[in-house]
C-alpha atoms as one frame of an Amber mdcrd trajectory, in Angstrom:
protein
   0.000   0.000   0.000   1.362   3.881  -0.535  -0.614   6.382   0.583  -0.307
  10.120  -0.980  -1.489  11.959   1.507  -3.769  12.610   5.157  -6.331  15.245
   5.219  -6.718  15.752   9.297 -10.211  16.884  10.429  -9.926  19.810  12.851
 -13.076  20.590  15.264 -13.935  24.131  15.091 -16.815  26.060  16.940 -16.775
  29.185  15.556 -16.804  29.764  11.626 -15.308  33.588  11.856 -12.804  32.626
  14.324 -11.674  30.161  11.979 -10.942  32.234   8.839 -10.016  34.678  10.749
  -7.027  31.893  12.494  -6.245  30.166   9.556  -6.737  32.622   6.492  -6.388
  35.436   7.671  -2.999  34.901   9.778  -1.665  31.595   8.789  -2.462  32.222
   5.282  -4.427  28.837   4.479  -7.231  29.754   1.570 -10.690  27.592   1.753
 -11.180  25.151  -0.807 -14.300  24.301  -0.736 -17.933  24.572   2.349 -20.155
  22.390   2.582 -23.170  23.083   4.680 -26.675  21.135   4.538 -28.510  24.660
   4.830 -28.292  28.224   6.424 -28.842  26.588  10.210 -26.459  23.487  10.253
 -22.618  23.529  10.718 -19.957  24.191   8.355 -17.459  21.781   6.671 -14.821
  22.779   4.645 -11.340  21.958   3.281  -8.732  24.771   3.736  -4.583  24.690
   1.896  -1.513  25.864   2.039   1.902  25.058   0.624   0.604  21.046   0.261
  -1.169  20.789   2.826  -4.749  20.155   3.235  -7.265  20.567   6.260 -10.699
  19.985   6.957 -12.268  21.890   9.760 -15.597  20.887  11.440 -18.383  22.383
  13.099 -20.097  19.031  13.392 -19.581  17.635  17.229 -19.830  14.034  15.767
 -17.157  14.198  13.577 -14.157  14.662  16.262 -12.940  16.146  19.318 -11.053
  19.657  20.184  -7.260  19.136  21.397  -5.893  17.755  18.250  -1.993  18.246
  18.021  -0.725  17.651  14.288   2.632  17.641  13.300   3.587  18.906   9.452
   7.012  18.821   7.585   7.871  21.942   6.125  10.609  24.285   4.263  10.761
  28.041   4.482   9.954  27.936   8.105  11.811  30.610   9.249  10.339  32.808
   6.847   7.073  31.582   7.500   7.228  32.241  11.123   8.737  35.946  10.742
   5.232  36.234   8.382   3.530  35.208  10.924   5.517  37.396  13.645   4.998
  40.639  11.429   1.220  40.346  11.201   1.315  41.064  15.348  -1.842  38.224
  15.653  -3.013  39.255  18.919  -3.710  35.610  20.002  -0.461  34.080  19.125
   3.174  34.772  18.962   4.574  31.615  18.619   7.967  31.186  19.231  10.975
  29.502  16.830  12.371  26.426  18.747  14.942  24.002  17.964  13.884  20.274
  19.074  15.328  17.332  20.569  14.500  15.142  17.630  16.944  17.728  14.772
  13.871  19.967  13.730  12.876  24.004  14.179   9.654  23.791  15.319   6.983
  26.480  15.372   3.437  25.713  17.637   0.099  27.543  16.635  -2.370  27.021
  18.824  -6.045  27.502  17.230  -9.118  29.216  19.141 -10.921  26.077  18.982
  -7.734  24.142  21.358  -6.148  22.290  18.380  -2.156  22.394  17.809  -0.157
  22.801  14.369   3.568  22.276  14.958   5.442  22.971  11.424   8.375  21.313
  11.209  11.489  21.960   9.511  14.302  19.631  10.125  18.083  20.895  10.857
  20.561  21.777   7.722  23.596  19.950   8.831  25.515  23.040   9.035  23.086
  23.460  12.288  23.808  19.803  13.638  26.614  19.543  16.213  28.887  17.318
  15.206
């Protein structure tokens, strides 16, 4: 078996909050919505750089406190994007990890994690 790619499902409570978290600061753009009618909950598919996520309003379809993990490049430029937009939610920080990666930890309004990962050039690894 190969599999191309995983499409996590994010729980969301707030539809605003969310563009306004992963458009309008992280920089995702929405794919697609799906929504049965004006008074039921919203699904949609949001991307950026390769990566695709689907956020839920539905309670059934999983919980808040996901923690994801996604391998990146560019990620020091991507957090300084995210630095100079002053988000006034979340500064997240640019941290070197145990396991040979910069890591940089979003944390949504709905309780979910993003780390994006970026693993060590060996010029960075100590010999």
């Amino acid at each position: 078996m190969k599999c191309n790619n995983v499409k996590p499902i994010l729980r969301i409570f707030d539809y605003h909050k969310a563009i306004e978290f992963y458009v309008n600061w992280l920089g995702f753009t929405v794919d697609w919505e799906h929504r049965f009618d004006d008074n039921t909950p919203i699904y949609m598919q949001i991307s950026l750089g390769g990566i695709e996520l689907h956020l839920s309003e539905h309670h059934g379809d999983c919980s808040p406190g996901a923690h994801i993990h996604i391998d990146c490049s560019g990620l020091k430029e991507f957090h300084k994007v995210l630095i100079d937009k002053k988000y006034k939610y979340n500064r997240p920080g640019l941290e070197r990890t145990f396991y040979g990666s910069w890591a940089v930890t979003v944390n949504d309004p709905f309780f979910n994690k993003i780390t994006f990962n970026q693993p060590l050039d060996e010029s960075e690894i100590e010999a």
